[in-house]
N, C-alpha and C positions, 0 to 999 in steps of 0.2 A: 151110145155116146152122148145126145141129148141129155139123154137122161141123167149121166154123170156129171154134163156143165151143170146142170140145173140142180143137183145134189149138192155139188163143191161149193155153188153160187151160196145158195140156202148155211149150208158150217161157216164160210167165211164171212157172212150177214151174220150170224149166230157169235160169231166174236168176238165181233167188233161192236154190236150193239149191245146197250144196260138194258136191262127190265127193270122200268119204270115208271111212274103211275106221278100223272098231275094232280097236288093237294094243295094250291093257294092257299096260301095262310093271308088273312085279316090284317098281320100285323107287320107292315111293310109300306111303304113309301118308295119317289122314287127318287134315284141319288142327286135327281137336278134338281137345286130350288134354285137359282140365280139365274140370270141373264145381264152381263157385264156389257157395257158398251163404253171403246174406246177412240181416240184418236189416235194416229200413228206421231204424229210431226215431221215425219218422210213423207217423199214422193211413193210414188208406188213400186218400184224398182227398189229401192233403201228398205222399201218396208219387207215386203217379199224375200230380202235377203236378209234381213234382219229377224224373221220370224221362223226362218225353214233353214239356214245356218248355223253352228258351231260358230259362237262369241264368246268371249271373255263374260257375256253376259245373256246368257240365254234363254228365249223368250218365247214364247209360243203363241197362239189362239187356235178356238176355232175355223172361224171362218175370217176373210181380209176381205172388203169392199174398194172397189177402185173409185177413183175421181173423176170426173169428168174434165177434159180440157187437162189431162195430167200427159206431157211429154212422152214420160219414159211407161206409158201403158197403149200398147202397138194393138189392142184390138178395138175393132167400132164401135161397139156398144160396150157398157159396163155389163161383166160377170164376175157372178160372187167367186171367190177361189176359196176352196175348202184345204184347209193345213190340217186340221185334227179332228178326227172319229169321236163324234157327239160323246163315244162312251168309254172314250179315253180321258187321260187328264192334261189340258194344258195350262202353258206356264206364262199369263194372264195378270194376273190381280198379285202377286204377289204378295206383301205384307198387308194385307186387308182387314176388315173386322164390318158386320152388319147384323143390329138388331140381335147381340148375343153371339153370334156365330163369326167366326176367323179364320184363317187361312182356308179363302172360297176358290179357291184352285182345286179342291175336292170337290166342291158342289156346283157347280159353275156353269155355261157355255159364254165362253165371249167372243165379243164381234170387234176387231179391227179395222175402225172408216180411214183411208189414207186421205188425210189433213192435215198442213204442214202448222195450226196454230201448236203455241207453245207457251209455256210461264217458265223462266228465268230469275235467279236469285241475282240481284246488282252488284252484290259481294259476293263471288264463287268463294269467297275464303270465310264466309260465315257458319260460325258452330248451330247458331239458334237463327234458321230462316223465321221471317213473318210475312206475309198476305202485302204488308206495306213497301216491304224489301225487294218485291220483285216488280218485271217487267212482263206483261203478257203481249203478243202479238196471237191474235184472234182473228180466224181467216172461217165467211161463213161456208154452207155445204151446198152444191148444186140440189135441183129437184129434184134430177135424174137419179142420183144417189142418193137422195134421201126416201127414194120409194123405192129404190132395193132393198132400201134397210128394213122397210117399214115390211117386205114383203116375206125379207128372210126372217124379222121376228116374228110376224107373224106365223107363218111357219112351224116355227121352234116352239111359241105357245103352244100352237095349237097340237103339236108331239108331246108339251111337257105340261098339263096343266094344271102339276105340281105348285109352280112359278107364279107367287101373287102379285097383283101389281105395283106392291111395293115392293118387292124386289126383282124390278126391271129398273137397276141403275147404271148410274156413270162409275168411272173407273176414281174419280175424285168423290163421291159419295163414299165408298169405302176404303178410299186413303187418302182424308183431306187435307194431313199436313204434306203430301207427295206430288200429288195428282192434283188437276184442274178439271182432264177431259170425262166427255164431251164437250166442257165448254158452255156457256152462256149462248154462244148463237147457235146450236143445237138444240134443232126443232122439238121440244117434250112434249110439248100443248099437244101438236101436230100427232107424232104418236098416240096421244092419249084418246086424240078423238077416231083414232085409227084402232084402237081398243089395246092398246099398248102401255102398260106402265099405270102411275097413277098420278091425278091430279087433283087440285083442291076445286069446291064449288066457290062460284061467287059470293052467292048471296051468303054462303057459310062467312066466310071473312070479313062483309060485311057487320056481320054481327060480331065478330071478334074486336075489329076494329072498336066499335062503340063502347064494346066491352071497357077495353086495354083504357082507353082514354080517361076514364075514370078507376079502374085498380086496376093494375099494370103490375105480371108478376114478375117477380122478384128475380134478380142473376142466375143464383141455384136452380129455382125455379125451369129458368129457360136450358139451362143446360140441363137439367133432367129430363124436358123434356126432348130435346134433340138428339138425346139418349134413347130415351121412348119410341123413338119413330126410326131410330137405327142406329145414328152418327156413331164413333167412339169420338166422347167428349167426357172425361171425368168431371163432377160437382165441385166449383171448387170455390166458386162464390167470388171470381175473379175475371176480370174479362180481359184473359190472359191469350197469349200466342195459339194455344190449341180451340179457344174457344172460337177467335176470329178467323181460324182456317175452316171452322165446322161452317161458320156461318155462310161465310164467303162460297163454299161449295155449295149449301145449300139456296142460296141464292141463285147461282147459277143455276141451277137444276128450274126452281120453281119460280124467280122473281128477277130474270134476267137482266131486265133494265138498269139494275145498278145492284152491282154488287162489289159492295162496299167492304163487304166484312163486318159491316158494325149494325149492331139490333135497333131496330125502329120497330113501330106498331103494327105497319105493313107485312113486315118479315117476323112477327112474332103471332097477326093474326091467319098468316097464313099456315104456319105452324101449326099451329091445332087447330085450323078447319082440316087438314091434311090427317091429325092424329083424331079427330071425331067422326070421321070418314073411314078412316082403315082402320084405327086403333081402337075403337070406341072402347073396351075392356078395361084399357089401362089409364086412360085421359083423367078419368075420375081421381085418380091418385094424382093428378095436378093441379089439385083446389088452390087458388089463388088469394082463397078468402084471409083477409086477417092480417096479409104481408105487405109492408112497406113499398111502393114503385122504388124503384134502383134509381138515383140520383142521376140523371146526366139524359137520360133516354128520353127520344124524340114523344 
């Protein structure tokens, strides 16, 4: 009788299993290059139900971060809550675009901080929003929750490190005419020296700075280069509604202190010490020699 389980056991192993034989192929990658980080503009309750609910608008992430000193979150310490399977897809970033690549809900993981900042258009009945149009209320993030963040990306690097550090951004980095968050008081430095993300060097900008001050390139110029390093921002030699949503996001990300929207030498030298840094390949194709400084620029 033994002998028989152990017979049957063996045909129905025999089955159900393929003969099959491991041959890595070279020629593969892995599906994650992004790391999105967002703000909610909910409490932590609003967010939770807004992210794991059937909406008129439905939304996803991976993982959600609670807040500290947040009401409607009943446990004592912050725990991260996991909504979506690293190797599933969720619904994130929506109408996006980075450094070529678009709609990053395919290649993604993102992290949801429950933060109630927000930006607001002054005219909800406006066809063309601008940067100037609206209202932000900007609310900063505990430390407590900021070193969950810093622990959970960590983390996720260190499983994905696919993931360069230019592409550990904000949710407004890949939809600057939509998106703000993270936001300006979101710690990136902070990350950066946590080995998170990417930032520019000093002394690098320093010398940009010196640069610009004497040939300062040109409009097209800077929008190709803000192209260069990711933005979607088309050339268009205008410093138009698209160009000062780019800027203004990218500001926030790297030049918090004032983000303005509008190019100065500061925001332009940090610019390509950013793209001489991670970009080096392509920077060269942003010779400035020869071009007229843009009329008005600081």
């Amino acid at each position: 009788m033994k002998r028989l389980l152990i017979l049957l056991g063996m045909a129905i192993t025999g089955c159900t299993s393929l003969p099959m034989i491991d041959a890595p192929s070279l020629n593969q990658n892995s599906r994650i290059n992004y790391l999105v980080l967002h703000f909610t503009s909910e409490d932590f309750a609003e967010s939770l139900r807004l992210l794991t609910q059937r909406t008129d608008n439905p939304v996803s992430v991976h993982y959600l971060v609670p807040e500290t000193g947040d009401a409607t979150y009943d446990r004592r310490s912050l725990r991260i809550h996991r909504l979506v399977p690293e190797n599933r897809r969720a619904w994130h970033a929506g109408r996006s675009y980075w450094a070529g690549a678009d709609a990053l809900n395919d290649t993604s993981i993102g992290i949801e901080i429950v933060n109630r900042s927000a930006c607001v258009d002054d005219d909800p009945e406006t066809e063309r929003p601008s940067p100037e149009g609206q209202t932000c209320t900007l609310l900063a993030f505990p430390d407590e929750q900021i070193d969950l963040v810093i622990r959970l990306a960590t983390d996720i690097l260190d499983r994905n490190p696919d993931i360069d550090p230019v592409d550990v951004v904000g949710h407004g980095d890949i939809a600057p005419s939509r998106r703000v968050d993270p936001g300006p008081l979101f710690p990136w430095k902070r990350l950066y020296e946590q080995g998170i993300g990417a930032w520019y060097d000093d002394e690098t900008v320093s010398r940009y700075t010196e640069k610009f001050s004497a040939d300062y390139p040109a409009l097209p110029r800077i929008q190709q280069a803000l192209n260069t390093y990711g933005y979607l921002i088309e050339v268009t030699g205008e410093n138009d509604v698209q160009t000062r949503f780019a800027v203004r996001v990218f500001q926030m990300h790297f030049r918090p202190g004032n983000v303005s929207g509008q190019i100065d030498v500061e925001t332009v030298a940090i610019l390509y010490a950013l793209l001489e840094k991670y970009r080096p390949k392509l920077i060269n194709d942003l010779s400035t020699r020869g071009e007229p400084p843009w009329p008005g620029l600081d």
